[in-house]
Backbone as CSV, one residue per row, in Angstrom:
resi,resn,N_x,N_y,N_z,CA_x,CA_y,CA_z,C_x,C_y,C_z
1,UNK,91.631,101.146,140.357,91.212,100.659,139.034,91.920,101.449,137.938
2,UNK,92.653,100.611,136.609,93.181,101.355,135.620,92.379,101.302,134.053
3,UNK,91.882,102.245,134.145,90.759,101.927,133.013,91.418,102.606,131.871
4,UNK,92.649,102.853,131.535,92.820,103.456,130.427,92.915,102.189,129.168
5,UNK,93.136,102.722,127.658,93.418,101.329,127.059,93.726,101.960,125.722
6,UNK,94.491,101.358,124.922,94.705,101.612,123.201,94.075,102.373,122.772
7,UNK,93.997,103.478,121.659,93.629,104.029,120.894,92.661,105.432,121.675
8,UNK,93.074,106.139,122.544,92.565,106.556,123.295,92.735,108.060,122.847
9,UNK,92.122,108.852,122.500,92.637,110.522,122.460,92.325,110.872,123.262
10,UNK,93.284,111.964,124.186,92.578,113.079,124.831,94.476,113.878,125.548
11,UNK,93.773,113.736,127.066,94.863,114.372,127.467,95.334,114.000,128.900
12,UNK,96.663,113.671,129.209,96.742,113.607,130.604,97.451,114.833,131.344
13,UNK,96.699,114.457,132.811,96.981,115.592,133.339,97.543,115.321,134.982
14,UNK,98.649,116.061,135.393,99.372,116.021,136.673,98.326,116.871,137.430
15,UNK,98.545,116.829,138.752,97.471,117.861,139.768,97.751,117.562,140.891
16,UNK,97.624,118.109,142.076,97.823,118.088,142.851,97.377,116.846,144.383
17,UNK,98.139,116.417,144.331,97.982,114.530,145.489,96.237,114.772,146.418
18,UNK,95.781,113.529,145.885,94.700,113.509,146.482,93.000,114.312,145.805
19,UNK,93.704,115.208,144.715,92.775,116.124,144.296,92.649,115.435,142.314
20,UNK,92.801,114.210,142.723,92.680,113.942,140.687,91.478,114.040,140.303
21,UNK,90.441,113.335,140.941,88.904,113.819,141.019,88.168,115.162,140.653
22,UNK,89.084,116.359,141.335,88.436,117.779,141.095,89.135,118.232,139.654
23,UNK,90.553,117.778,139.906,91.197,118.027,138.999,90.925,117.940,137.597
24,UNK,90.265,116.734,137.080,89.689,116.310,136.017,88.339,116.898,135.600
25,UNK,87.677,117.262,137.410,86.211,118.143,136.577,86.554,118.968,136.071
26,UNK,87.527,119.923,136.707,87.444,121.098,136.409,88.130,121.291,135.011
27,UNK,89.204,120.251,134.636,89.249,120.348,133.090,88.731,119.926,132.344
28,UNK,87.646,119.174,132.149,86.380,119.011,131.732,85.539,120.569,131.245
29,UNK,85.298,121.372,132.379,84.519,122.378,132.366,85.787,123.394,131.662
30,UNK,86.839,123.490,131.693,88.180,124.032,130.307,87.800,123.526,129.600
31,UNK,88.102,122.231,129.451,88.185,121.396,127.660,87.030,121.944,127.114
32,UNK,86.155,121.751,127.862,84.405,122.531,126.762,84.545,123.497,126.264
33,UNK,84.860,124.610,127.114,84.969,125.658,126.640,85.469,125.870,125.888
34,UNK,86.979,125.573,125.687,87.822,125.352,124.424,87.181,124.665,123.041
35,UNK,86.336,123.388,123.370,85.982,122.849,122.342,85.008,123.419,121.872
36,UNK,83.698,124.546,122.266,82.908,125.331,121.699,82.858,126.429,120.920
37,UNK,84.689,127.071,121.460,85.365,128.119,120.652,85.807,127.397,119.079
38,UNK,86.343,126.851,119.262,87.687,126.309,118.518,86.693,124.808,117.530
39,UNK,85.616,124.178,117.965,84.948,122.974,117.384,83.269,123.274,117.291
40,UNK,83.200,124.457,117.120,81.631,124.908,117.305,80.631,124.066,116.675
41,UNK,81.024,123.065,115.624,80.160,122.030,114.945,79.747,120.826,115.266
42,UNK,81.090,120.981,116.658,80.844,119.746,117.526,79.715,120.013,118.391
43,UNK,79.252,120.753,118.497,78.466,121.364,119.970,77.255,120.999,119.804
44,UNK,76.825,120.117,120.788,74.816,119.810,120.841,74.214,121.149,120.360
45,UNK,73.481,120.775,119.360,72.062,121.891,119.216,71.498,121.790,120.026
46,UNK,70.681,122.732,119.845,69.674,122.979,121.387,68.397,122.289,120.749
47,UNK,68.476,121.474,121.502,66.781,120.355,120.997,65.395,121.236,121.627
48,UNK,65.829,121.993,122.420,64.531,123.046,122.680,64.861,124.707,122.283
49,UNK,63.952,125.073,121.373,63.671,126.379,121.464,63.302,127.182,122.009
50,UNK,63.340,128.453,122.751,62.853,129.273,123.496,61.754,130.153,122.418
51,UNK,60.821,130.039,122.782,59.984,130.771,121.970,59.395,132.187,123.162
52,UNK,58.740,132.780,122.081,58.176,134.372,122.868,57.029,133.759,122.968
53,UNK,56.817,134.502,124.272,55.367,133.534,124.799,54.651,135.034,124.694
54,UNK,52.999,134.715,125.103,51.856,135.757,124.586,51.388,136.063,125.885
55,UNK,51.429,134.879,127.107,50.838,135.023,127.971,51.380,134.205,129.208
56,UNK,50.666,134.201,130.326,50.910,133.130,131.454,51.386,132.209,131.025
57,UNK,51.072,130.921,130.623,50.922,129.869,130.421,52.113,129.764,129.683
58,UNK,52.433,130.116,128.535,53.532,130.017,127.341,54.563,130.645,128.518
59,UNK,54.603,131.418,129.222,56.117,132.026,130.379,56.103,130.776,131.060
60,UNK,55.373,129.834,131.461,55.689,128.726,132.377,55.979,127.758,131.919
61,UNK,55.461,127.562,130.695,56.418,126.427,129.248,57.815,126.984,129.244
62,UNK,57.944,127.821,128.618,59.442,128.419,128.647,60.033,128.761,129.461
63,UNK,59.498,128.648,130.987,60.448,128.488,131.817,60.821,127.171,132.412
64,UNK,59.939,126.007,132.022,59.942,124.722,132.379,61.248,124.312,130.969
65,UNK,60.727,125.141,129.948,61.905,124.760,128.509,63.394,125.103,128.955
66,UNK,63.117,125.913,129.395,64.590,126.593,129.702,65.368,125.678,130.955
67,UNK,65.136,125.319,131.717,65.162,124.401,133.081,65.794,123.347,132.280
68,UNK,64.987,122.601,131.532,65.575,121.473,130.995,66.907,121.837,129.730
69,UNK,66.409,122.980,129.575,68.084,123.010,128.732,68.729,123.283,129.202
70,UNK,68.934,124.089,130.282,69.975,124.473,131.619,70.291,122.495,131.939
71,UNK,69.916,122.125,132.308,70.107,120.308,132.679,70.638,120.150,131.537
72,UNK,70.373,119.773,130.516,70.927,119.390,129.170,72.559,119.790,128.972
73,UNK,72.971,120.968,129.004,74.178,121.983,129.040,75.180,121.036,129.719
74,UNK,74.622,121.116,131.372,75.491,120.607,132.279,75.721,119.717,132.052
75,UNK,75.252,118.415,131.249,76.087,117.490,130.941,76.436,117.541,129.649
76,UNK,76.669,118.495,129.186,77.636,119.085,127.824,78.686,117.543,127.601
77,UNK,79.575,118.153,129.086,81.235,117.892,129.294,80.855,116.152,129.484
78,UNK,79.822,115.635,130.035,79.944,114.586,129.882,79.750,113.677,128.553
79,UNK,79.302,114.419,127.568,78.759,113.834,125.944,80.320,114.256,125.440
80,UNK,81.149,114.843,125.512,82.482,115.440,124.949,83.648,114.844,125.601
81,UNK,83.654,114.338,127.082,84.477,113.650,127.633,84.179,113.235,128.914
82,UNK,85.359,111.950,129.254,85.161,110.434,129.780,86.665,110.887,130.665
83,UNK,86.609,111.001,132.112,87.173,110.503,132.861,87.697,109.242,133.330
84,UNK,89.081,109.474,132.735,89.456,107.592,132.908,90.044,107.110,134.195
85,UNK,89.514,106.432,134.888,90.279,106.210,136.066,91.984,105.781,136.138
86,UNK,92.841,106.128,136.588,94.140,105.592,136.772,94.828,104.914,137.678
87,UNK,94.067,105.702,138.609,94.841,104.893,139.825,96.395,104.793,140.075
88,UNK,96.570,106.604,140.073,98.596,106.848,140.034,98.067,107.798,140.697
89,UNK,98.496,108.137,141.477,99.088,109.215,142.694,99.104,110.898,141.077
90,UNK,98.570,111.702,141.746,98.574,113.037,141.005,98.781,113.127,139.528
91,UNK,98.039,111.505,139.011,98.212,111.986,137.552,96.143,111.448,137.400
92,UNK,96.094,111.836,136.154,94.779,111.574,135.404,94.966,111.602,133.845
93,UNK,93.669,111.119,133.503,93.491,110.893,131.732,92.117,111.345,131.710
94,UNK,91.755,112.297,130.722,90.415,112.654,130.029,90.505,112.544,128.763
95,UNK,89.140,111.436,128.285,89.745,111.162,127.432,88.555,111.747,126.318
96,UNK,88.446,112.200,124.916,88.038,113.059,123.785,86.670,112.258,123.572
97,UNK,85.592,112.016,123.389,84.569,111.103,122.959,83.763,111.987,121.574
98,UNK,84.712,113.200,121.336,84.475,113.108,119.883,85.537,113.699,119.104
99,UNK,85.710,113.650,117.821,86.650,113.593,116.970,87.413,115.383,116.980
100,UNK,88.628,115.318,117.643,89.539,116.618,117.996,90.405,116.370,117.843
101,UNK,91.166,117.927,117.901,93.067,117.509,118.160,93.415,117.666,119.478
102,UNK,93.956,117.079,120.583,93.845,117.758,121.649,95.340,118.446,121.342
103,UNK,95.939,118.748,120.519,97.211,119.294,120.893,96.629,121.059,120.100
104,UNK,95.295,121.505,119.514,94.953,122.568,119.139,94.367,123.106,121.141
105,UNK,93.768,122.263,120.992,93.153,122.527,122.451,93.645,123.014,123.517
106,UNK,95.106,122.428,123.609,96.067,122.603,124.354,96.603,123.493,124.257
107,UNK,97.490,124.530,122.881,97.834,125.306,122.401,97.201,126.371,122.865
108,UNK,95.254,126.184,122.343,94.392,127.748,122.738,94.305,127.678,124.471
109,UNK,94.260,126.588,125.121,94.228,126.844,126.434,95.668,128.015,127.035
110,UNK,96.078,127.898,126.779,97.924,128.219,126.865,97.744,129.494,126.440
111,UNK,97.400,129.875,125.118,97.249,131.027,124.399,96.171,132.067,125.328
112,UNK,94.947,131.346,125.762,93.940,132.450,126.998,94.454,132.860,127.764
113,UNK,95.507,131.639,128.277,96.083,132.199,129.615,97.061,133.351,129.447
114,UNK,97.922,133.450,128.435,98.553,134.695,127.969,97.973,135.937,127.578
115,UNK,96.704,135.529,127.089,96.030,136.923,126.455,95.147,137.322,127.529
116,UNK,94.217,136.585,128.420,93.424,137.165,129.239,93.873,137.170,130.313
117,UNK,95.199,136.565,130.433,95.941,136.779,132.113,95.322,136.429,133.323
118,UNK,94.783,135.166,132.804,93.619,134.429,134.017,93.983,132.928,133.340
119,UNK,93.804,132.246,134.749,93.178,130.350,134.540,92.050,130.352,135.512
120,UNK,91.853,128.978,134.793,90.553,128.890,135.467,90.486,127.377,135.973
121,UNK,92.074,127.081,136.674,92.000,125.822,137.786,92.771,126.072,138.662
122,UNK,92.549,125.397,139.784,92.979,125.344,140.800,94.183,123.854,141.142
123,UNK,93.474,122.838,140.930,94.332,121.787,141.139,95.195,121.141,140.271
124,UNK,94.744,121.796,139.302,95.790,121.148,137.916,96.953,121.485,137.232
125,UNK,98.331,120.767,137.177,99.591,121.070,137.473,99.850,121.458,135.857
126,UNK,100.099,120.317,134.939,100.073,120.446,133.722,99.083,119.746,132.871
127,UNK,99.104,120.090,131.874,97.537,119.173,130.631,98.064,118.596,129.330
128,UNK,98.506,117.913,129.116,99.508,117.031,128.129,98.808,116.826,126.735
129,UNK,98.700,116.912,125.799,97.608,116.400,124.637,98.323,115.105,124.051
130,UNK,97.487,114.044,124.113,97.930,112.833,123.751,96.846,112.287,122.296
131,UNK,97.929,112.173,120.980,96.888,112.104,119.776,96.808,110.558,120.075
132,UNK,97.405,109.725,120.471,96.290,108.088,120.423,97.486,107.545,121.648
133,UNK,96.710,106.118,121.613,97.712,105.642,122.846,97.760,103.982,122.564
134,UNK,98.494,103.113,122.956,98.804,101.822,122.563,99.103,100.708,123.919
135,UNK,99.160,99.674,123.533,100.281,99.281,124.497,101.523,99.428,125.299
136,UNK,101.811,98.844,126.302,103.367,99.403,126.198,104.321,97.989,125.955
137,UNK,104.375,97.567,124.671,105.353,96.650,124.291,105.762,97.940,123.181
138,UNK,107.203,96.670,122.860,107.802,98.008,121.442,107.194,98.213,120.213
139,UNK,107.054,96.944,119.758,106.215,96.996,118.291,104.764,97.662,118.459
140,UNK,104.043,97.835,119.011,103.297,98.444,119.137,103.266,99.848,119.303
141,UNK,104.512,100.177,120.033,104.900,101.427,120.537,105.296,102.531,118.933
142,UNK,106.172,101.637,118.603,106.813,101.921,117.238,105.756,101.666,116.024
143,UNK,105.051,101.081,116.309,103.955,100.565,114.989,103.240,102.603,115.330
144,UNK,102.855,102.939,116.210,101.949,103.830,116.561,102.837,105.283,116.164
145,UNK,104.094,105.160,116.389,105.025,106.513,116.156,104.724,106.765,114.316
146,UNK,105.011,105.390,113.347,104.838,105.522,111.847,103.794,106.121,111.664
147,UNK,102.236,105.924,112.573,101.205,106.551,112.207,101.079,107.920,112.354
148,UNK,101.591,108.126,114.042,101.274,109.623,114.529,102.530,110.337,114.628
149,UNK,103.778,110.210,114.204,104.721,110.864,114.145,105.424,110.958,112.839
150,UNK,105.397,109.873,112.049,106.133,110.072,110.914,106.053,111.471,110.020
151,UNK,104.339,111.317,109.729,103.923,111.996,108.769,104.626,113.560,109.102
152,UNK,105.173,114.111,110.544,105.327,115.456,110.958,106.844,115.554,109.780
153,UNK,107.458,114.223,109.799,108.880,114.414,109.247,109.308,113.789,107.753
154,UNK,108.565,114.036,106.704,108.655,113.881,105.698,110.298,114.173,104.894
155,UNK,111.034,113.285,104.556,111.962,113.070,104.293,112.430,114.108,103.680
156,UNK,112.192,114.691,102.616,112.208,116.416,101.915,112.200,117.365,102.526
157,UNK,112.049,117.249,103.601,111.889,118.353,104.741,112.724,118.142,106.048
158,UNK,113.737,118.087,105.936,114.409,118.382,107.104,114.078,118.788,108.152
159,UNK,114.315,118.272,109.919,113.798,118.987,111.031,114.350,118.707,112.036
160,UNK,114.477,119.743,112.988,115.096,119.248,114.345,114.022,118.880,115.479
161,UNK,114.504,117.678,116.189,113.434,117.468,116.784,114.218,117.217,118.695
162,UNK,113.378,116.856,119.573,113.320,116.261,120.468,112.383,115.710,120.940
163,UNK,112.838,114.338,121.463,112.246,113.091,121.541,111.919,113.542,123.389
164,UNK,110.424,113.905,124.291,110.862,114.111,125.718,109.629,112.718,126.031
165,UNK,110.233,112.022,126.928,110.188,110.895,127.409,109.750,110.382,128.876
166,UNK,108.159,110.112,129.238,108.309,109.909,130.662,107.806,109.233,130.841
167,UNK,108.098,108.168,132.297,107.986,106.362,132.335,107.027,106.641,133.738
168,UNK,105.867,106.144,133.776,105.374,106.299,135.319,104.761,104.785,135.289
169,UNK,105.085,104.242,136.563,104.747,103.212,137.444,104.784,102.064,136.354
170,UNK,105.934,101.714,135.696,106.220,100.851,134.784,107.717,100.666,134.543
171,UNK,108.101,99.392,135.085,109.719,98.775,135.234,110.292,98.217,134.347
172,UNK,109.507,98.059,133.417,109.710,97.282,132.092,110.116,97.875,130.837
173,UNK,109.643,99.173,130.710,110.147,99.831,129.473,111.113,100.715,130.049
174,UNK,112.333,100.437,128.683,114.076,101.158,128.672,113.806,102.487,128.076
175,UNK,113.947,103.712,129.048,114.008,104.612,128.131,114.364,104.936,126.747
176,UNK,115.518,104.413,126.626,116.609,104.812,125.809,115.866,103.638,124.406
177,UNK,116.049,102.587,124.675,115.563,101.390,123.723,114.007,102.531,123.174
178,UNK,112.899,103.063,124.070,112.040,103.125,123.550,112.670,104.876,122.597
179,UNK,113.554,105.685,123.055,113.891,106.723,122.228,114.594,106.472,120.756
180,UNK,115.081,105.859,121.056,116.404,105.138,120.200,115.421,104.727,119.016
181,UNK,114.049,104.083,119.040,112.738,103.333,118.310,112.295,104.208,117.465
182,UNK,111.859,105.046,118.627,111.221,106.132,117.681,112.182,107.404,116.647
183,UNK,113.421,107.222,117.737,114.092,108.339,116.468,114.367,107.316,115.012
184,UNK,114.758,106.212,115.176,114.570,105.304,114.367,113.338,105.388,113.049
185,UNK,112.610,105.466,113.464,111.115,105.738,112.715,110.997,107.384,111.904
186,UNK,111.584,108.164,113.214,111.266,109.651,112.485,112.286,109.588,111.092
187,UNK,113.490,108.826,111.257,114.572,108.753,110.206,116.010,109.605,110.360
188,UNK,117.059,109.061,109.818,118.320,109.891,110.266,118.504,111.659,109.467
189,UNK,117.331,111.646,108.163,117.599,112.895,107.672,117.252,113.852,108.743
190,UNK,116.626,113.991,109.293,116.175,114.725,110.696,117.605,114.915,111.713
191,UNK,117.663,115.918,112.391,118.581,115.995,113.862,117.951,116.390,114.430
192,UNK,118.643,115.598,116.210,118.224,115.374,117.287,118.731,117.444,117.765
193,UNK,117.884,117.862,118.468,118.038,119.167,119.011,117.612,119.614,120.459
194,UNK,118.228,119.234,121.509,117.224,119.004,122.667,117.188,120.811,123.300
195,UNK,117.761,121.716,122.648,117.332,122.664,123.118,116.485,123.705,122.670
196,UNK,116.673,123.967,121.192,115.557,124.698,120.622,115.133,123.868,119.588
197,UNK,114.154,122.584,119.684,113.732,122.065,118.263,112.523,122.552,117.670
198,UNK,112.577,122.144,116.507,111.210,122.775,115.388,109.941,121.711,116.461
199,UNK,110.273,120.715,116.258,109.407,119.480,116.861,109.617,118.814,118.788
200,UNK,108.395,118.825,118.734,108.924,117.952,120.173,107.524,116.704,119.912
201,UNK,108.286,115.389,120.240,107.549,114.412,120.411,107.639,113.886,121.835
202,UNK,106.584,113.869,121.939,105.798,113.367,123.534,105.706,112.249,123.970
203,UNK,106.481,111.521,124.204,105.646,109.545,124.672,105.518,110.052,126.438
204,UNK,104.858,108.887,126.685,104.070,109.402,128.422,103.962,107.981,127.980
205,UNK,104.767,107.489,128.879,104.126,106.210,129.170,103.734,105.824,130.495
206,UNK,102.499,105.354,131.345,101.843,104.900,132.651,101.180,103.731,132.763
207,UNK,101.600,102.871,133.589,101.278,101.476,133.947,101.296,100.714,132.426
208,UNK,100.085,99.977,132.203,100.546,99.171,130.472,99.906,100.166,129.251
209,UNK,99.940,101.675,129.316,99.362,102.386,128.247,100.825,103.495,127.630
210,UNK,100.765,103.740,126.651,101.861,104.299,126.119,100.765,105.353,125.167
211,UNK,101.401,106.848,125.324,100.546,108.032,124.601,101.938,108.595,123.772
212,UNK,101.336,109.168,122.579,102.063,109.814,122.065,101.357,110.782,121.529
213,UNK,102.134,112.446,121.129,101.891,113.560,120.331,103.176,114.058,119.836
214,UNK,102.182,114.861,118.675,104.030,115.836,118.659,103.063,117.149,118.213
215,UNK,104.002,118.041,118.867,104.128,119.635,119.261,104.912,120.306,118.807
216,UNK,104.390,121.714,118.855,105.700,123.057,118.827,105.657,123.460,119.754
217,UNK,104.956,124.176,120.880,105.604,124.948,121.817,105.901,124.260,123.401
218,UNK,105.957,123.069,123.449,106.517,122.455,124.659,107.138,123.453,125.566
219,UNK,108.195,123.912,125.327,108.764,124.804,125.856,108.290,126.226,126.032
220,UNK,108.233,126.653,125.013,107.366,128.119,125.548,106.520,127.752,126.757
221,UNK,105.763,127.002,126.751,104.380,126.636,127.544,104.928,126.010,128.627
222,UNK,106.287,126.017,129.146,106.458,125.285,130.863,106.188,123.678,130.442
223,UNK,106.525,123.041,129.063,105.941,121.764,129.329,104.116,121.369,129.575
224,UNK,103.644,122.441,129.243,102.462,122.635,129.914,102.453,122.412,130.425
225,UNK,102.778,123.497,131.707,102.601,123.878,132.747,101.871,124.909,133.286
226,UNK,100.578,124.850,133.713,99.549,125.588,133.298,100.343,126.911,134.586
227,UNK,100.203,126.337,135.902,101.026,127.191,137.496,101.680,127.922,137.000
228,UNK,103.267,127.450,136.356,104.495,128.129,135.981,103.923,129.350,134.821
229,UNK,103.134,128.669,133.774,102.941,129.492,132.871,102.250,130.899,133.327
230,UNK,101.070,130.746,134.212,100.568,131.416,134.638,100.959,132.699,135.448
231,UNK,102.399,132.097,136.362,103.559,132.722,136.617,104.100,133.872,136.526
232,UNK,104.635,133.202,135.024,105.493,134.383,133.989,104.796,135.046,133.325
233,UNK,103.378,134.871,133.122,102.243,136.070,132.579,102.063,136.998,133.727
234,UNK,101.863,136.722,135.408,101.696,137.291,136.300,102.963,138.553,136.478
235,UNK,104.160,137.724,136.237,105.542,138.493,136.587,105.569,139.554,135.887
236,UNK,105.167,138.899,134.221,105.991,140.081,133.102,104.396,141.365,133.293
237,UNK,103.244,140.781,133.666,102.791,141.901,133.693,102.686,143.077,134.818
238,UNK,103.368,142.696,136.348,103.939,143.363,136.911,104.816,144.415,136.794
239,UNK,105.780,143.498,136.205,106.809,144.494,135.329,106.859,145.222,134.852
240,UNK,105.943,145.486,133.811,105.287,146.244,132.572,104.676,147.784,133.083
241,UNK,103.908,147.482,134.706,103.113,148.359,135.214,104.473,149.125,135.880
């Protein structure tokens, strides 16, 4: 079953064959975390209070209170995000069910893993932040770049960019026709820079859904690549010792 569809925020994610299922909980139980640091206004209040109890009775309220907010918690990740089915071999989509950037999200995930020198998955290869998603015809494709890409390249402002581009389980869209579109859109005052650009724009396109973002540290970050990244934090702090 492919349940993804238009206008979709969140993020897709590669992982390891057979494991998209765990893969997605477990960034679920990331994405929260991230979103409680970084979106603390987003976060359920606690509809129960713990009060100081006087006696018996009030300790067995508040421990019956507490029980149910422990339950409440755990489905945090399900009030914040929606596992979309795909149905592609080692990829997935989680998708935002309330108003974020996933490309901040993405950034601080990346950023823990450098500063606290820990992750906290196992099956998950890379985590992509996708700001909306469309069809995959062109006008649509291109109607969606004016919204979520233009604004990065304001004509007065000069920038180098790269356009990185990936087609899964879909025979129909031309790479090049769909790059060629969007550099089209960003405008010619801009240059193309495919090795160190200010900008990187993201299309991911899979079966009939097309995602787009645009980024700065693509590269620093392995592509987000959570493994690799994790890696070269492991190596250089070897080194160091």
């Amino acid at each position: 079953m492919f349940s993804a569809k238009p206008k979709m925020n969140g993020f897709l994610i590669t992982c390891t064959l057979n494991k998209e299922r765990s893969s997605a909980r477990e960034m679920c139980d990331l994405l929260c975390e991230h979103v409680e640091e970084l979106y603390p206004e987003l976060c359920e209040k606690k509809e129960i209070e713990e009060v100081e109890s006087e006696n018996d009775d009030d300790d067995i309220e508040a421990s019956l209170a507490k029980e149910l907010e422990e339950m409440k918690n755990n489905k945090k990740e399900e009030n914040k995000f929606e596992i979309v089915p795909l149905n592609i071999n080692c990829l997935g989509f989680i998708r935002a069910k309330i108003p974020l950037d996933p490309t901040k999200i993405v950034h601080s995930i990346f950023e823990t893993i450098e500063s606290k020198k820990e992750k906290k998955t196992r099956y998950t290869q890379r985590v992509i932040p996708i700001m909306n998603t469309c069809n995959t015809n062109k006008p649509e494709i291109f109607n969606m770049a004016k919204t979520i890409v233009k604004p990065f390249f304001p004509d007065d402002q000069p920038k180098e960019y790269a356009i990185m581009i990936k087609i899964r389980n879909n025979s129909k869209m031309d790479r090049m026709e769909i790059i060629n579109g969007v550099a089209k859109v960003i405008g010619e005052k801009h240059k193309v820079n495919l090795t160190n650009p200010q900008l990187f724009v993201i299309v991911e396109i899979f079966k009939t859904i097309c995602g787009i973002s645009v980024v700065e540290d693509y590269f620093k970050y392995k592509k987000y690549n959570i493994e690799e990244v994790f890696e070269r934090v492991m190596q250089e702090q070897a080194e160091n010792q």
